[in-house]
N, C-alpha and C positions, 0 to 999 in steps of 0.2 A: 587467494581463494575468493570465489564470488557465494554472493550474501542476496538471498530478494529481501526487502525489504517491505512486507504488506501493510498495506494502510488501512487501517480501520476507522471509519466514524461514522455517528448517527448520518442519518441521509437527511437533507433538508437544513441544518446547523447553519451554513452559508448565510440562507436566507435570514437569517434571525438576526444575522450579525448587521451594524454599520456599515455604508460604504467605505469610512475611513474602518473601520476594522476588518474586512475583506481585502482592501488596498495593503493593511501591512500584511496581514498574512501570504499574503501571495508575493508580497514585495519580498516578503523572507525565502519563500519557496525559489522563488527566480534565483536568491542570493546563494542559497545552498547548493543549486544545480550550476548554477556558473563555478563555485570550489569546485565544485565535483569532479566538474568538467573540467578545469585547469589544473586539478591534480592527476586528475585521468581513470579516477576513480570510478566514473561512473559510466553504465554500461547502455543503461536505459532506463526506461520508466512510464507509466501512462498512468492516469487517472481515467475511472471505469464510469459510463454512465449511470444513472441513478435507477439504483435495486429492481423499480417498477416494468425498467424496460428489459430486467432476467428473464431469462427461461432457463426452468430445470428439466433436465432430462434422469431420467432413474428407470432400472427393472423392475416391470410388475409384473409377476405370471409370464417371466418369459419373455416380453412384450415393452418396448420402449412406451415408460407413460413420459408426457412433454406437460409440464404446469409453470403458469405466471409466477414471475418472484422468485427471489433467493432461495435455498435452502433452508436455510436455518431461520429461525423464529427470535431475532433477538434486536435488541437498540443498536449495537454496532453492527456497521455492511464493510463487507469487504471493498473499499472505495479507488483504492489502484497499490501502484507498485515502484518501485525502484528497486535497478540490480544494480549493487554496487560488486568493485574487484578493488579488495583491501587487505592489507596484510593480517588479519588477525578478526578474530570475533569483537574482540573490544572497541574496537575500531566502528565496527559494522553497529558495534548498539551506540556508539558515539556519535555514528550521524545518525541514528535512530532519535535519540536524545534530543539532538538540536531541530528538529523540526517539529513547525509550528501546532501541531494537532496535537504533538505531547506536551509541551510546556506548557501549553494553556488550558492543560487539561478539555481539550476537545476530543480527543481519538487518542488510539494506540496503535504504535508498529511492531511487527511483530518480527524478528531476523531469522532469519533461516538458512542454514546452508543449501547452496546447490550442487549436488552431487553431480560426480563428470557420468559421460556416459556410461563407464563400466558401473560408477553405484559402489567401488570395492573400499572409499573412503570414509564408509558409514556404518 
């Protein structure tokens, strides 16, 4: 079954951090995507540019309004994704678990199944 796995964390957080605490973090990030990849677990993944460079798009009257910015109003941004193919949900929050924005209490991912095209496993 595949699983996205969305990233959430404040925007800018990076910056605040040490070079030596940017350097593990990422050093971890590298670490989990190499398992990933040599279990073969993992499908894909990006990290998204930061919030300011969004555009929303929504119906107003009919009418596609386009505005600056995220949707939502909040401390966490949607910051990117990983899709992993793993046997099980528990699994899917198990690598959720292991990365670096959750244990150090920086972000939250959030698992999700992805439904196949018909949608009739949901």
């Amino acid at each position: 079954m595949k699983y996205m796995l969305l990233i959430w964390n404040r925007p800018g957080f990076v910056e605040e951090l040490s070079v030596q605490e940017r350097n593990a973090i990422f050093g971890e990030v590298d670490e989990i995507m190499k398992e990933l990849t040599e279990s073969g677990e993992l499908v894909g993944g990006q990290a998204l540019a930061d919030p300011s460079q969004t555009r929303t798009v929504r119906s107003v009257g009919g009418r596609a309004e386009i505005t600056d910015g995220p949707f939502m109003e909040s401390k966490e941004q949607f910051a990117g994704y990983l899709m992993v193919d793993c046997e099980s949900p528990e699994r899917a929050a198990e690598i959720a678990a292991s990365w670096p924005d959750v244990r150090m209490g920086l972000g939250v991912l959030e698992v999700r199944p992805v439904m196949d095209e018909a949608g009739t496993e949901m």
